[in-house]
LUMDOSE-519680 format. One record per residue (C-alpha): x, y, z; residue in one letter; residue number from 1. Coordinates in nm, 4 decimals. Layout:
% residues N
REC  X  Y  Z  a  NUM .
...
//
This chain:
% residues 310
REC  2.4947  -3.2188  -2.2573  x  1 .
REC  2.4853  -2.8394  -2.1910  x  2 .
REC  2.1739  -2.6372  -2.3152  x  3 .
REC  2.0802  -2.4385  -2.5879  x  4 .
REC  1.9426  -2.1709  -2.4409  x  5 .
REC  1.7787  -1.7755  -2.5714  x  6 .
REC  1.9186  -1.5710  -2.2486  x  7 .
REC  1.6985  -1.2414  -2.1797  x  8 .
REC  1.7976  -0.9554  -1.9587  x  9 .
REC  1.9288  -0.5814  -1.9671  x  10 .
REC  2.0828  -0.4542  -1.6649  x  11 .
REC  2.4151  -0.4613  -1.4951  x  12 .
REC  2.2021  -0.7243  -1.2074  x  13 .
REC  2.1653  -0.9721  -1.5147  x  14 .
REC  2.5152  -0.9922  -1.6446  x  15 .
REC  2.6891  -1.2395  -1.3992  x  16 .
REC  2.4075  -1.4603  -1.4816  x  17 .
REC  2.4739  -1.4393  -1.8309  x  18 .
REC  2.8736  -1.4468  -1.8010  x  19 .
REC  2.8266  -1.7767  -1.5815  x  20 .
REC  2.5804  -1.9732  -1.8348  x  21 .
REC  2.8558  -1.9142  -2.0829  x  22 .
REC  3.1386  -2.0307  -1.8533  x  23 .
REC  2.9452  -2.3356  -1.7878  x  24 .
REC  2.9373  -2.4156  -2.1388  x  25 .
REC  2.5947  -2.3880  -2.2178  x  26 .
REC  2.5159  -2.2610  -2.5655  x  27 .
REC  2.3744  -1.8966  -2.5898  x  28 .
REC  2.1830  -1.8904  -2.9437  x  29 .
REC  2.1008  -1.5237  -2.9074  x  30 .
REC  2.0261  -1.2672  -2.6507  x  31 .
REC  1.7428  -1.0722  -2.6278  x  32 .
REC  1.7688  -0.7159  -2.4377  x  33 .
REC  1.6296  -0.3574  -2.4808  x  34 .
REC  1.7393  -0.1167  -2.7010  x  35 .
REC  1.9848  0.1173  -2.6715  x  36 .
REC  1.8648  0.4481  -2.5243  x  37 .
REC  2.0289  0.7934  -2.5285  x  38 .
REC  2.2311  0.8939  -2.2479  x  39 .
REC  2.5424  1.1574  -2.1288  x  40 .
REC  2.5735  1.4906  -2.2384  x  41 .
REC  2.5825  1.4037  -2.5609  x  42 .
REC  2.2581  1.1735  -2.5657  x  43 .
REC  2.4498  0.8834  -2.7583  x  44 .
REC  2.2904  0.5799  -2.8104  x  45 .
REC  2.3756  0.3307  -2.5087  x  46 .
REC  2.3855  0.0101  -2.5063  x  47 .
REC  2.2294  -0.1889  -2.2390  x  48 .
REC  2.4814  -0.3489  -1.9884  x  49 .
REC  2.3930  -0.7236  -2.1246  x  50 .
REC  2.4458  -0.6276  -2.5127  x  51 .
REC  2.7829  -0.5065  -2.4626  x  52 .
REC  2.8679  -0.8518  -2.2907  x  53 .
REC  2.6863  -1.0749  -2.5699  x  54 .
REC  2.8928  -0.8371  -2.7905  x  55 .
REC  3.2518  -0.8695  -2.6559  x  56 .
REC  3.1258  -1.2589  -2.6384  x  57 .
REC  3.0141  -1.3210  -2.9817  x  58 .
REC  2.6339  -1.3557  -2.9406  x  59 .
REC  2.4138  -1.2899  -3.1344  x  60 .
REC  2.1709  -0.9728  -3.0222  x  61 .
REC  1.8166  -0.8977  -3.1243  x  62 .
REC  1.6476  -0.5552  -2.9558  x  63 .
REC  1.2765  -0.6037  -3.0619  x  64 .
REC  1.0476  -0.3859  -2.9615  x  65 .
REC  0.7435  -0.6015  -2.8900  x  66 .
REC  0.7465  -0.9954  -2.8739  x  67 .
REC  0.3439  -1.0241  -2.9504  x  68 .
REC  0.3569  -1.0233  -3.3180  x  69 .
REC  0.3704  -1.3359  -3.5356  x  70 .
REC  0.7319  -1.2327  -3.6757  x  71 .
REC  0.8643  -1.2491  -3.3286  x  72 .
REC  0.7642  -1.5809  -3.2805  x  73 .
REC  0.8966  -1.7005  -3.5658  x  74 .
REC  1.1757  -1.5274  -3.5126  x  75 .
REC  1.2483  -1.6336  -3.1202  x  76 .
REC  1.1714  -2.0242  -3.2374  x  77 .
REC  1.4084  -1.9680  -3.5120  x  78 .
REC  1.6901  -1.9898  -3.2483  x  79 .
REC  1.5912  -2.3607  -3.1418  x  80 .
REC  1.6579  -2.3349  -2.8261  x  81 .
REC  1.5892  -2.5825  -2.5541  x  82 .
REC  1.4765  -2.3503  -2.2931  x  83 .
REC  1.5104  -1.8990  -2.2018  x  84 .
REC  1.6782  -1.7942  -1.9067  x  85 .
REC  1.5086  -1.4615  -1.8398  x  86 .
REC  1.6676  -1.1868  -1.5803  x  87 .
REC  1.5268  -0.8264  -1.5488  x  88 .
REC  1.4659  -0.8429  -1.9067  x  89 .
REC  1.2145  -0.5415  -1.9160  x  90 .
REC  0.9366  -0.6804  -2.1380  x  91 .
REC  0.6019  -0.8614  -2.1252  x  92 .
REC  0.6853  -1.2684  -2.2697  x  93 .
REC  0.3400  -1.3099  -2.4107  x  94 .
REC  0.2204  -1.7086  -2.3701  x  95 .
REC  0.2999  -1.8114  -2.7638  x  96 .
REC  0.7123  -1.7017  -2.6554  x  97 .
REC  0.6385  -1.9181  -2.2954  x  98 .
REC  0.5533  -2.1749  -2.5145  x  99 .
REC  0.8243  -2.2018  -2.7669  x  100 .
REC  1.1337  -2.3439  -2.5680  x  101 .
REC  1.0315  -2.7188  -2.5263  x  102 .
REC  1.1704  -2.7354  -2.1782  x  103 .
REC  1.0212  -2.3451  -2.1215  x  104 .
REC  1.1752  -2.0249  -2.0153  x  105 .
REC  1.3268  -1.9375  -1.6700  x  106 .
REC  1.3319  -1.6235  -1.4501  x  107 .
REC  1.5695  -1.4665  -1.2028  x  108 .
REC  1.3946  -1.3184  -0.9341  x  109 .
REC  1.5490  -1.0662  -0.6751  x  110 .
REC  1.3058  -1.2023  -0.4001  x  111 .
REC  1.1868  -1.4637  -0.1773  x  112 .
REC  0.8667  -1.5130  -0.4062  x  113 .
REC  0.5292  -1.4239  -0.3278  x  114 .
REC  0.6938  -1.1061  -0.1177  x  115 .
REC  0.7840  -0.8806  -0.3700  x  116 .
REC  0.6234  -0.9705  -0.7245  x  117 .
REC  0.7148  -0.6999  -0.9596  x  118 .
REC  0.9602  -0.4278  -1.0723  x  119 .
REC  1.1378  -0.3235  -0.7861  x  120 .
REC  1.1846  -0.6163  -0.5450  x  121 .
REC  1.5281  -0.5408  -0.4108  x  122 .
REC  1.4236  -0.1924  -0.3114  x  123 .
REC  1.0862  -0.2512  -0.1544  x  124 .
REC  1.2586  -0.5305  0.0505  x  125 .
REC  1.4863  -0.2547  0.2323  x  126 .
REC  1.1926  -0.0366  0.2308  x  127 .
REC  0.9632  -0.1956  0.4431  x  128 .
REC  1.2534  -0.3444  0.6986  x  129 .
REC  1.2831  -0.6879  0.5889  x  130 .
REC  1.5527  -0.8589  0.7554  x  131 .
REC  1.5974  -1.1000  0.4823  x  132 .
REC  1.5397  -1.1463  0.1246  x  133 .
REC  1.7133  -1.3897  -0.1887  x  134 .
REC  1.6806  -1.5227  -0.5040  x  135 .
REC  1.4490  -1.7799  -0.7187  x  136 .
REC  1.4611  -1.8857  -1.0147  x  137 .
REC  1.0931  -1.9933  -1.1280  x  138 .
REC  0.9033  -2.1268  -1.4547  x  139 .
REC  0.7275  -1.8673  -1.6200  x  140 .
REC  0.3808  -1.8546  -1.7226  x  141 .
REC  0.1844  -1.4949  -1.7838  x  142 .
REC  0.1371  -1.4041  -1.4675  x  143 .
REC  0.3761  -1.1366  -1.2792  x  144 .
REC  0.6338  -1.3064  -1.1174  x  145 .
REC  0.3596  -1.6036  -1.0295  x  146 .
REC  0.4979  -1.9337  -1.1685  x  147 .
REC  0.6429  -2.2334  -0.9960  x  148 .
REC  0.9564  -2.1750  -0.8406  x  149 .
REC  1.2728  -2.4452  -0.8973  x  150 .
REC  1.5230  -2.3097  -0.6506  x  151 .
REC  1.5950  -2.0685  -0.4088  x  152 .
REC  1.8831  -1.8664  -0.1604  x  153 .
REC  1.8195  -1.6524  0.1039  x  154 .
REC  2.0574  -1.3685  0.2055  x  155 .
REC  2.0294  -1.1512  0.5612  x  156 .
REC  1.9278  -0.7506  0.4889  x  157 .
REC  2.1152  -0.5637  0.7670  x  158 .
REC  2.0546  -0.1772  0.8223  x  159 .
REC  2.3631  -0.1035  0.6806  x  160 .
REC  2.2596  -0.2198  0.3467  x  161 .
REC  2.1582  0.0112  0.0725  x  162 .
REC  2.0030  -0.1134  -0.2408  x  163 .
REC  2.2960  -0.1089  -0.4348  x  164 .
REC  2.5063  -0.3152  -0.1139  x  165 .
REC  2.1929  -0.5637  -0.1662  x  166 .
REC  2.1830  -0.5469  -0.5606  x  167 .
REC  2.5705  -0.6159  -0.5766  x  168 .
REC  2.5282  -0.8982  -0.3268  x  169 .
REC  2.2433  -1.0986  -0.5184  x  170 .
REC  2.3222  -1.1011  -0.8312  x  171 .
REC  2.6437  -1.3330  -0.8234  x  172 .
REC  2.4342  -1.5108  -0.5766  x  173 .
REC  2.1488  -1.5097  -0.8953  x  174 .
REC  2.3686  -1.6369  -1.1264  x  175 .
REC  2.5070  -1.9024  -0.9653  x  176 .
REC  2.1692  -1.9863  -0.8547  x  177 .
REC  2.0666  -2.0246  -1.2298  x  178 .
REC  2.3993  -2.2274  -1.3197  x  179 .
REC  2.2299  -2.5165  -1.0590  x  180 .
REC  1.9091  -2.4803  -1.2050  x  181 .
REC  1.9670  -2.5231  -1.5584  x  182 .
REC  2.2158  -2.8107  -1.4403  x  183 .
REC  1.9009  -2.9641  -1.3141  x  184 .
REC  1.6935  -2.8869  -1.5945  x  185 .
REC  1.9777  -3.0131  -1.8503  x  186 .
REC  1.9650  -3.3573  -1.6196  x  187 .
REC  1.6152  -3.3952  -1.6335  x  188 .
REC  1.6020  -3.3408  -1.2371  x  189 .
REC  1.4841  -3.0080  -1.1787  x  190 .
REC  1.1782  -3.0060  -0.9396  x  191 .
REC  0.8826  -2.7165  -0.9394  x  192 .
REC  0.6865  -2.5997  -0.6210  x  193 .
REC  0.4134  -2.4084  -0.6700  x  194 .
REC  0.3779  -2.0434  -0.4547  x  195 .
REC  0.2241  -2.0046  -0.1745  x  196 .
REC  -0.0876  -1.7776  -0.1624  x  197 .
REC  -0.0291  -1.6473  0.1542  x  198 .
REC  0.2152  -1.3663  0.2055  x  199 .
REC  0.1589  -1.2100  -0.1440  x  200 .
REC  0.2879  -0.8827  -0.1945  x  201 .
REC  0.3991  -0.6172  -0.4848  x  202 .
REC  0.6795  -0.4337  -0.5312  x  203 .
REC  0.5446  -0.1622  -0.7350  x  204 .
REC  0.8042  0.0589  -0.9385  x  205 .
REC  0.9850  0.3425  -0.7627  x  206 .
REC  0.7715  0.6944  -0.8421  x  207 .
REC  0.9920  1.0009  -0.7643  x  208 .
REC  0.7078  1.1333  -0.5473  x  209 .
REC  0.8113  0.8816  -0.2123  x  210 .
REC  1.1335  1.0261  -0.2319  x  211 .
REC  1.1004  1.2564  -0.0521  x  212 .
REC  1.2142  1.2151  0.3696  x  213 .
REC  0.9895  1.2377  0.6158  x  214 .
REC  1.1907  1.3156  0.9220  x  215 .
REC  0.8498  1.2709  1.1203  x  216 .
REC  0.8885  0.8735  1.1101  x  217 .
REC  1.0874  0.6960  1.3082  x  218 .
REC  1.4577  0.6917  1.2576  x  219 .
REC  1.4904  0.3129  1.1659  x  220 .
REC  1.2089  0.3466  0.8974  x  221 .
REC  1.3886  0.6711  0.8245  x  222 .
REC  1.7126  0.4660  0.7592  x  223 .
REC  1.5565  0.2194  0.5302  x  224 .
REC  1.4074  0.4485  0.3262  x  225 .
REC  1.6993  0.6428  0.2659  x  226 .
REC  1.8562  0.2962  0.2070  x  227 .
REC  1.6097  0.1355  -0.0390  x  228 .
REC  1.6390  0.4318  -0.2602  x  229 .
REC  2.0206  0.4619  -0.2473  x  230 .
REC  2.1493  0.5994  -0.5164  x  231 .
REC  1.8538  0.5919  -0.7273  x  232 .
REC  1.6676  0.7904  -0.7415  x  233 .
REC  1.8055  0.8913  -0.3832  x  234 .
REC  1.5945  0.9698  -0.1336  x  235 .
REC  1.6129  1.4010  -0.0404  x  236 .
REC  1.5083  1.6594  0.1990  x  237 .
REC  1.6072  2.0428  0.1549  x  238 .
REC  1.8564  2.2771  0.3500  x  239 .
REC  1.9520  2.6100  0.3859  x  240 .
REC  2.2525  2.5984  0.2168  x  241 .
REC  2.4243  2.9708  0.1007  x  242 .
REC  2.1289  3.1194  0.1631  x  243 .
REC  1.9152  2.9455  -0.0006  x  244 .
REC  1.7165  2.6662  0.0249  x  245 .
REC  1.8943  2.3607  -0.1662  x  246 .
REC  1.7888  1.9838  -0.2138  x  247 .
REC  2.0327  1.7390  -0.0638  x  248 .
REC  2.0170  1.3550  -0.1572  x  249 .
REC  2.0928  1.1085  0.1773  x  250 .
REC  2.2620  0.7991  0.0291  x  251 .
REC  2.4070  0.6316  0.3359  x  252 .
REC  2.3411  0.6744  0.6961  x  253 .
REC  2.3419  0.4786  1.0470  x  254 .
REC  2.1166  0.5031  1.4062  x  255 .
REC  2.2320  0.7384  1.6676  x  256 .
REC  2.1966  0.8998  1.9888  x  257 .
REC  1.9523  1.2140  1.9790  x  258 .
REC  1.6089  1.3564  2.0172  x  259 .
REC  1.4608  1.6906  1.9027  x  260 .
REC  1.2176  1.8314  1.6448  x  261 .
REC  1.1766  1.6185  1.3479  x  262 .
REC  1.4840  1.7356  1.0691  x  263 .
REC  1.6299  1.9291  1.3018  x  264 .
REC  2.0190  1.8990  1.3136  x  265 .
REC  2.1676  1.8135  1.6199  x  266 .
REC  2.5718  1.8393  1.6094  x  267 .
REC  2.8058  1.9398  1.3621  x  268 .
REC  2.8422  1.5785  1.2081  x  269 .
REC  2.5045  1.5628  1.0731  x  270 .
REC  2.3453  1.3894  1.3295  x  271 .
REC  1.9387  1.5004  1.2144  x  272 .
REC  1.6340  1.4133  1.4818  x  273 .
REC  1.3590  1.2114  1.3438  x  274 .
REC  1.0359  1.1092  1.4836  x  275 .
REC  1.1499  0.8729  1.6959  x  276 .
REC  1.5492  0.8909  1.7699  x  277 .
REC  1.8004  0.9982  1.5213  x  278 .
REC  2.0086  0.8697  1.2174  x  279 .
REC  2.3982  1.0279  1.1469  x  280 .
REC  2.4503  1.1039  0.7748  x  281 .
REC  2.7366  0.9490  0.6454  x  282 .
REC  2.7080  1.0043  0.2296  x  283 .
REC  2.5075  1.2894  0.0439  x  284 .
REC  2.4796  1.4337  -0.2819  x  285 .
REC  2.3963  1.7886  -0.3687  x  286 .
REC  2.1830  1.8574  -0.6663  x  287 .
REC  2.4430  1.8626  -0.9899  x  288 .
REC  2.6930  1.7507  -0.7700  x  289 .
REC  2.9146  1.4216  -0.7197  x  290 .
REC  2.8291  1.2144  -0.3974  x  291 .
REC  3.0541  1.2761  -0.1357  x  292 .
REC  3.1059  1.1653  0.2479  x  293 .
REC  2.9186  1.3831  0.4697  x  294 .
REC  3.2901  1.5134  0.6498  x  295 .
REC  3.3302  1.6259  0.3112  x  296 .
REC  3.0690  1.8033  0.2577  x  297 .
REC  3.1087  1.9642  0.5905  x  298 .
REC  3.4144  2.0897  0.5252  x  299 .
REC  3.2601  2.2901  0.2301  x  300 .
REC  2.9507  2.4066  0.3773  x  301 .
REC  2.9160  2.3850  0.7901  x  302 .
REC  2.5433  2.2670  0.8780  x  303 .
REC  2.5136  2.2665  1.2019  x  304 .
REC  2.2250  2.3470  1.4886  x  305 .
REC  1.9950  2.5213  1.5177  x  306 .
REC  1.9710  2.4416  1.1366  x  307 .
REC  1.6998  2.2271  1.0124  x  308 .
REC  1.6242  1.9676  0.6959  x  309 .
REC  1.2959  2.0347  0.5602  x  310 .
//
């Protein structure tokens, strides 16, 4: 018999899961998500990617704003649900709403668990030149991201990978991950390992301060910085651009052939010297300005030695 299940999640990564729990047949009583924020010019309400999908589905959608008080536990058992399927849901499940599904509530995670506990796993993966990463799914309990993990896929990180490539590529992979576990659940077969406590690391939330380039490191950590930040919040540096100095996001770049001063820019196809080697720019975004492809921008505005990014 397919589940009854409370699904909880907000962003675009958490909607495949979502549309394939429903195309499996198992019963969504409600979904949970966050609640519409402004946004656009015109700072209209906007709802979160999973609400307009439980919408156009039918489901039922509650946006509290804290889960700790008694009214949202009675509330979230309400739903009678066998069991929560939880993906980048955005708030704290206190241990009263772990609890309340009899068969208990199950997370998504964009890593390969203990490496990257925390907000921003997919990013911090690229970051630090991982050359792979996946998906778990895990029981929750209240620590973060520390609970026994069900199932698993891996998936290769290649240089060429920015975190959007790698968010696009895992979440399908996610959701179909979470169709076999709650398959296993719903048979009574799912097993539990518990993490390791070796390798532990966090993947702390994205502050706008580290992204900034620092043309001083070498050009493969320059690469996967640029990268892991691609397109938000984009990782910059500043040019000389019509006279006067303008910030520039890098969104997508590759190695190449080079050496001089750190930031300095080598050819006339954006070839810029790092530390170590050099990386070719090959998308970019000026400040209130679309992204482009760097032989468009060069067509616009010529950057070329013996310019320099700063």
């Amino acid at each position: 018999m397919p589940l009854r299940l409370i699904f909880m999640g907000t962003p675009d990564f958490a909607v495949p899961t979502l549309l394939e729990l429903v195309a499996h047949g198992h019963e969504i009583a409600a979904v949970y998500t966050r609640a519409p924020k402004p946004a656009g010019r015109g700072m209209k309400l906007q709802l979160s990617p999973v609400e307009q999908e439980a919408r156009r589905l039918g489901i039922p959608v509650l946006t509290p704003t804290t889960l700790k008080t008694p009214e949202a536990l009675d509330e979230f058992r309400a739903h009678n649900a066998e069991a929560a399927v939880v993906v980048a849901y955005g708030m704290i499940l206190p241990q009263a709403i772990l609890d309340a599904p009899p068969l208990g509530c199950f997370n998504l995670h964009g890593s390969l668990l203990p490496r990257w506990r925390g907000a921003a796993p997919i990013n911090r993966a690229i970051m630090a030149g991982d050359a792979e990463t996946g998906v778990m799914v895990m029981k929750m309990d209240v620590g973060l991201d520390t609970g026994d993990v069900a199932m698993a896929e891996r998936l290769a990180i290649s240089d060429a990978m920015t975190a959007s490539d790698l968010h696009d590529a895992l979440a399908p992979l996610g959701a179909d991950l979470m169709v076999r576990a709650m398959g296993g659940l719903e048979r009574g077969g799912l097993q539990l390992t518990k993490q390791s406590e070796q390798g532990v690391t966090y993947a702390a939330k994205i502050e706008k301060a580290e992204a900034r380039i620092d043309w001083k490191r070498p050009a493969r950590e320059v690469l996967r910085h640029i990268h892991g930040l691609s397109p938000f919040p984009g990782a910059w540096c500043e040019a000389a651009l019509d006279g006067e100095q303008a910030r520039i996001k890098i969104l997508r770049c590759e190695p190449a052939k080079g050496a001089g001063a750190p930031g300095d820019v080598l050819d006339e196809q954006l070839t810029i010297a790092c530390g170590d080697g050099a990386i070719k720019i090959l998308e970019l975004q000026r400040a209130g300005k679309a992204p482009m492809k760097a032989a468009d921008f060069l067509r616009g505005t010529p950057l070329k030695p013996p310019a320099r990014l700063g």
